[in-house]
GUBA-390460 format. One line per 2 residues: their letters; for each residue x negated, y negated, z of C-alpha. Coordinates in nm, 3 decimals, decimal comma, always signed. Each point is the difference from the previous one (the first is absolute). Layout:
// residues N
a> X/Y/Z | ...
// end
This chain:
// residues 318
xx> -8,267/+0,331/+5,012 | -0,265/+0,015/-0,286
xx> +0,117/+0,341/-0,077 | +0,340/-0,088/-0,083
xx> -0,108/-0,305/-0,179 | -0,199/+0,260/-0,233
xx> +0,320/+0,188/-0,049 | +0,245/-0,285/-0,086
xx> -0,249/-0,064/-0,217 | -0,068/+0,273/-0,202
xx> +0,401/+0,064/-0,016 | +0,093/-0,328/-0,122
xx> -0,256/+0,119/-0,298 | +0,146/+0,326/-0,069
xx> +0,352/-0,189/+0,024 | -0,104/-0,237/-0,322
xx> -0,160/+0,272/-0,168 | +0,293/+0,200/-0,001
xx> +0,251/-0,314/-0,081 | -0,233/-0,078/-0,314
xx> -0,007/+0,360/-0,120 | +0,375/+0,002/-0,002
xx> +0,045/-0,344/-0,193 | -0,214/+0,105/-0,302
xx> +0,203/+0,308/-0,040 | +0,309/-0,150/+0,015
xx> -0,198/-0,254/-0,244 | -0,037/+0,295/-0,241
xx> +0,334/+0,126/+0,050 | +0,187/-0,249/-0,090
xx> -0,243/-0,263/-0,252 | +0,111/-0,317/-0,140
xx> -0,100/-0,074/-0,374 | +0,048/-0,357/-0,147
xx> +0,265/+0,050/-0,278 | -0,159/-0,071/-0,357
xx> +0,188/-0,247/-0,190 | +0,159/+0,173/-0,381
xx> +0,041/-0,227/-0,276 | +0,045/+0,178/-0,368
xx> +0,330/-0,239/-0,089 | +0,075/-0,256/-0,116
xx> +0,024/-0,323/+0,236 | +0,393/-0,122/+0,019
xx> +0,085/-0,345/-0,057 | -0,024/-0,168/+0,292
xx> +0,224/-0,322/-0,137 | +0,218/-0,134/-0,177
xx> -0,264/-0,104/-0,308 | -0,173/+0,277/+0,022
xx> +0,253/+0,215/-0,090 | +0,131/-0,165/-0,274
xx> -0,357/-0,013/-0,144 | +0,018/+0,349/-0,036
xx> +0,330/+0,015/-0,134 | -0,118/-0,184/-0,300
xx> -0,249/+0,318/-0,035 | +0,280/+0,229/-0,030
xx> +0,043/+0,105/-0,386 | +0,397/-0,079/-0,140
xx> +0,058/+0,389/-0,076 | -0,052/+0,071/+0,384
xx> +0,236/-0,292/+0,098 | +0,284/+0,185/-0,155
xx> +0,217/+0,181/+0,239 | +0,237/+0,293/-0,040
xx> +0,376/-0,132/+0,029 | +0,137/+0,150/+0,333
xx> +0,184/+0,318/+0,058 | +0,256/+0,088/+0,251
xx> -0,101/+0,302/+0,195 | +0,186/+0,262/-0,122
xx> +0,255/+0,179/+0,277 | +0,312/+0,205/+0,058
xx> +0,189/-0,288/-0,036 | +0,046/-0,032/-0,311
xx> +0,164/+0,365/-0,057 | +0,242/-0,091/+0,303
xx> +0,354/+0,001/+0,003 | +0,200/-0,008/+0,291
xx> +0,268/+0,161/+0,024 | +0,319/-0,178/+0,067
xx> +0,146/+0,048/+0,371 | +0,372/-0,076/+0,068
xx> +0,206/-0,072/+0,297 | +0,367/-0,094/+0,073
xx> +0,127/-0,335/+0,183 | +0,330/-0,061/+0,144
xx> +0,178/-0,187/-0,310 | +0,243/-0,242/+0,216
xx> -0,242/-0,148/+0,231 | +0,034/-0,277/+0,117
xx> +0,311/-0,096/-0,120 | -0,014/-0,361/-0,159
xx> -0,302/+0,066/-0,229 | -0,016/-0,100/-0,340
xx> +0,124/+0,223/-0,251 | -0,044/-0,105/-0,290
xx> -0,236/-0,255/-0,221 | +0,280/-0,221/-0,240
xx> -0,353/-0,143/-0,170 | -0,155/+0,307/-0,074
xx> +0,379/+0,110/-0,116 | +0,048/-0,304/-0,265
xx> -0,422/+0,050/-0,070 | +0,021/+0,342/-0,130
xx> +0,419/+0,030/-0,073 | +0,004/+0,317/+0,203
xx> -0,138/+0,089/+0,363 | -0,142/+0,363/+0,089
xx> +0,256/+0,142/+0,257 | -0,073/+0,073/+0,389
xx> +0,047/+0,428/+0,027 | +0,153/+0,078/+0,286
xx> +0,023/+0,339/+0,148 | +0,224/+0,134/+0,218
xx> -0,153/+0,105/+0,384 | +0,034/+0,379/-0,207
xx> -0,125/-0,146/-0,336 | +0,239/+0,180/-0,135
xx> +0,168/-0,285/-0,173 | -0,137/-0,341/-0,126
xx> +0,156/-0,312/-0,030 | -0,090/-0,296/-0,210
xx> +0,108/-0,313/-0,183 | -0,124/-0,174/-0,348
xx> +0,004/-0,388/-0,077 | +0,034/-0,160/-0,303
xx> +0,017/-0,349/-0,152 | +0,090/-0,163/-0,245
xx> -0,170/-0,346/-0,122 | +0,267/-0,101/-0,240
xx> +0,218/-0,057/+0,306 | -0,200/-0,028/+0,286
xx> +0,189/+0,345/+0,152 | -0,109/+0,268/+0,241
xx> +0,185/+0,311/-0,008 | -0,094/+0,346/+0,174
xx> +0,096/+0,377/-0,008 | +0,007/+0,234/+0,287
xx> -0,124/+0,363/-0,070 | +0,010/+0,342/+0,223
xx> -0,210/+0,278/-0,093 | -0,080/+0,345/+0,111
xx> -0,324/+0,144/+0,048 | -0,191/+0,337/-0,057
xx> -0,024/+0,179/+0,310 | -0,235/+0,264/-0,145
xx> -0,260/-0,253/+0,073 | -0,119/-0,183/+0,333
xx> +0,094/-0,336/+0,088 | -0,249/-0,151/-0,145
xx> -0,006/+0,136/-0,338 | +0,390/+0,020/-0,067
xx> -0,041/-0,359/+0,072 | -0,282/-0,087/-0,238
xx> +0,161/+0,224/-0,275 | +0,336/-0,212/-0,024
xx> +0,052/-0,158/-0,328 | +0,188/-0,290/+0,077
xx> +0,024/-0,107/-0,365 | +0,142/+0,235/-0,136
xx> +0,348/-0,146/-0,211 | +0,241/+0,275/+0,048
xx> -0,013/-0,094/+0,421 | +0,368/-0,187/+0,032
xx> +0,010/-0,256/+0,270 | +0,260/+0,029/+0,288
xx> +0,023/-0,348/+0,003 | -0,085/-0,322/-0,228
xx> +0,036/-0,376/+0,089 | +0,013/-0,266/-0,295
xx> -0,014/+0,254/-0,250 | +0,276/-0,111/-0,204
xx> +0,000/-0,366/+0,163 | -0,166/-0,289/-0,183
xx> +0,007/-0,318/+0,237 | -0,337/-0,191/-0,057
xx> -0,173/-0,043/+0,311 | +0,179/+0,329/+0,181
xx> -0,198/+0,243/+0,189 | +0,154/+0,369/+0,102
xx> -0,237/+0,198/+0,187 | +0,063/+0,336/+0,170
xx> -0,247/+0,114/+0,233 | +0,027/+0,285/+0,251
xx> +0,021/-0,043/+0,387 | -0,073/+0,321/+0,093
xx> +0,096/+0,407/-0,026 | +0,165/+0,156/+0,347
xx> -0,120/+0,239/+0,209 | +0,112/+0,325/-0,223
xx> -0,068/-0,136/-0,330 | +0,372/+0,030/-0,091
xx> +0,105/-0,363/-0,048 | -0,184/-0,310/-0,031
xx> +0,031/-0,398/+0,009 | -0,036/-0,245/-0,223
xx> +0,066/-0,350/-0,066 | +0,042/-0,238/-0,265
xx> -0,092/-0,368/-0,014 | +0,182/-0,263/-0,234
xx> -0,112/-0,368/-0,035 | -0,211/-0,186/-0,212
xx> -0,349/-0,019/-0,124 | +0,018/-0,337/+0,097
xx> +0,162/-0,039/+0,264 | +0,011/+0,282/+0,221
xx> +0,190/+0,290/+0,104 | +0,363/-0,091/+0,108
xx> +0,173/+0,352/+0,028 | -0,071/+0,376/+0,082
xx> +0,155/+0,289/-0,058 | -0,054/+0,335/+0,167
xx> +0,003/+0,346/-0,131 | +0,032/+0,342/+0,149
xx> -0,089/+0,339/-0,216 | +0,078/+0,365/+0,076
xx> -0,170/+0,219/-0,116 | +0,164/+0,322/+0,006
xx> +0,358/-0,162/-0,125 | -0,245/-0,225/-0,203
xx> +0,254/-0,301/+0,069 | -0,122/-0,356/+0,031
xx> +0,237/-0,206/+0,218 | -0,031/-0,416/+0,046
xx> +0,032/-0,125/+0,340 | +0,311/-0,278/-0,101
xx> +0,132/-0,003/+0,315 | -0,329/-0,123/+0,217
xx> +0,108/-0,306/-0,121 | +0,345/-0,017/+0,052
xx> -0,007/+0,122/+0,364 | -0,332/-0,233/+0,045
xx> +0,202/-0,317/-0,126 | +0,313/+0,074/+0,172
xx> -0,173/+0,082/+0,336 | -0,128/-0,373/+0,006
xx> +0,314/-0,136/-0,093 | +0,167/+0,148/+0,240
xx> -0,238/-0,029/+0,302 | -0,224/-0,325/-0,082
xx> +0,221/-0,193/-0,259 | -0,290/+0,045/-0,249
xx> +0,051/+0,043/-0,342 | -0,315/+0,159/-0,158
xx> +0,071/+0,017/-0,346 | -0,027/-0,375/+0,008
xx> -0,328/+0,001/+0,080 | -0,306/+0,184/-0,184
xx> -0,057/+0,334/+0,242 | -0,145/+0,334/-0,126
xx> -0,031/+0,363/+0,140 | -0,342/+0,174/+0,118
xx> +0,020/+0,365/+0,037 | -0,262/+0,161/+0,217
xx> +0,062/+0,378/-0,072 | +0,196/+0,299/+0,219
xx> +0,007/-0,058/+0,397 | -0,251/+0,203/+0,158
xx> +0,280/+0,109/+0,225 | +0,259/+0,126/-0,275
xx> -0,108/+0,066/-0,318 | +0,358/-0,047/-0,137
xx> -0,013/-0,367/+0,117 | -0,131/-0,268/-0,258
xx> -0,123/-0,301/+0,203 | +0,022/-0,369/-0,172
xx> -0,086/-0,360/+0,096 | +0,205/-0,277/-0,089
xx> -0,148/-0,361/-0,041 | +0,152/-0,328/-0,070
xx> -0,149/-0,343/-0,114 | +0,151/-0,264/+0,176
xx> +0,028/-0,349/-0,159 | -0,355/-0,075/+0,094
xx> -0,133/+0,312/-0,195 | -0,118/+0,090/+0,354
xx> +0,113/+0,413/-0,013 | +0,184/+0,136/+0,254
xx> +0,047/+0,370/+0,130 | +0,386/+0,139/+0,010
xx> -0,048/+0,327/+0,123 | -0,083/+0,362/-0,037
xx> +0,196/+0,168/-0,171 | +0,058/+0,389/-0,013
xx> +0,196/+0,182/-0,338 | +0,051/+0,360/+0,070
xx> -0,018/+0,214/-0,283 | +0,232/+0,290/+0,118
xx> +0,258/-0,165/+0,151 | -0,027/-0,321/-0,210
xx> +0,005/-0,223/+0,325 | -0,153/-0,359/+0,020
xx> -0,042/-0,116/+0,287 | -0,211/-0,276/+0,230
xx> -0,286/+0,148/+0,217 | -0,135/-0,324/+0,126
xx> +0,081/-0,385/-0,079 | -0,386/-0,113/+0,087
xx> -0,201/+0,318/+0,040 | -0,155/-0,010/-0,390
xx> -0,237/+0,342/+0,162 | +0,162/+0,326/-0,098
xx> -0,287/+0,345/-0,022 | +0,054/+0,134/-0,353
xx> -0,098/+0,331/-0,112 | -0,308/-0,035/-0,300
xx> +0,071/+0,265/-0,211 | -0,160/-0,158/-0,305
xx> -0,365/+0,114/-0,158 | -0,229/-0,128/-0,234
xx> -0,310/+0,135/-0,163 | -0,278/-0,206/-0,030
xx> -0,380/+0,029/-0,075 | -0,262/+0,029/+0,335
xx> -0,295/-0,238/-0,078 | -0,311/+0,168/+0,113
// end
């Protein structure tokens, strides 16, 4: 029992010998020195009257600073350059058309170009006004484009002031009425850019639009023809049927363009104030332009598909 007291002993010994060797080399190995503290600056202000102590040490010429310049970058040798796209010209039907402010502002309003769906044609219509008599009168113009160049270009390249271009049709031209307004506008072209619609409003720059007329123009016989009997066959059809007599009371046309279905077929609304100003739908009408037919496709249904054959160029905002 002694003897293996002797032994624990002397190998517990050797055991912290051993574990205190190892500690001081890892001691050297890896030593840590207290960091020494570097001051050659200047102490910063620590508040608020500290600092502007020293700011009454600064001399004037050193207070002066450089005015500020713009970083210099690619910007300012950048143009963009212009992007355009085409929109359907007719749609929806019911938007405003025109601006009678900006028409009496400047006495004459930019036209809407309108290309055919070939832009092979374009169609347009110029306002002007005079002061003296309150009057708004229009012109209605057709013009041909160069085909040597894409649709975009033979668009942008049309001179539409040019003087020698003759109208195919004027409204209030050689009227003077104070107060009148005649404005032509065009509903739409057809399918195969051969014959287009347009129609003509008549009222008052007062008091409204009480009449419209509409227009259809061929272009290969270049004949313009005026829809008279729409409103013959429209009046006499509620006469006859509803004991109505329309012409008594203030109603007014809306052409939508060619049916989707036949491009022949001109489709017009017909609407009718009653004595309560309230309006009221009478019908849709179809005109066909081959056979010259009017007749009544529904009484109530105001929702006919049209054909939108009508573009116009405009400007892509990047």
């Amino acid at each position: 029992m002694g003897k293996i007291a002797k032994c624990a002993k002397v190998f517990f010994v050797l055991m912290l010998l051993t574990l205190s060797g190892f500690g001081y080399q890892f001691k050297l190995e890896f030593p840590f020195e207290k960091k020494k503290k570097i001051d050659n600056g200047p102490k910063m202000p620590q508040t608020k009257e500290q600092w502007l102590e020293e700011a009454k040490n600064i001399p004037l010429k050193d207070r002066v600073l450089d005015p500020f310049k713009e970083p210099q970058t690619d910007k300012e040798n950048y143009y963009p350059t212009p992007r355009y796209g085409f929109e359907k010209y007719n749609y929806p039907q019911g938007k405003r058309e025109l601006n009678i402010e900006n028409i009496k502002k400047y006495l004459i309003q930019n036209p809407i170009i309108v290309s055919d769906i070939h832009s092979h044609y374009v169609a347009y219509s110029k306002y002007y006004y005079s002061p003296q008599n309150n009057q708004i009168s229009s012109q209605f113009f057709i013009g041909k484009l160069d085909l040597t160049k894409n649709k975009t270009r033979r668009i942008l390249a049309y001179n539409h002031n040019q003087e020698k271009r003759t109208p195919i049709l004027e409204s209030g031209m050689s009227e003077y009425y104070p107060n009148l307004f005649s404005g032509l506008t065009l509903v739409d072209w057809d399918r195969d850019s051969k014959k287009l619609l347009i129609k003509e409003k008549i009222g008052s720059t007062q008091g409204g639009i009480y009449k419209t007329n509409l227009y259809i123009h061929f272009l290969e016989s270049n004949q313009t023809i005026k829809l008279e009997n729409l409103h013959n066959t429209i009046k006499n059809y509620f006469l006859d049927s509803e004991n109505i007599d329309i012409t008594k009371h203030r109603y007014y046309l809306e052409p939508l363009g060619f049916s989707s279905q036949n491009d022949d077929v001109a489709v017009v609304l017909c609407y009718c104030y009653d004595k309560k100003g309230d309006k009221v739908f009478f019908g849709t009408w179809f005109y066909n332009c081959k056979t010259r037919k009017i007749t009544l496709h529904s009484r109530f249904n105001p929702i006919v598909p049209i054909s939108l054959n009508g573009l116009i160029l405009k400007r892509v905002l990047e």
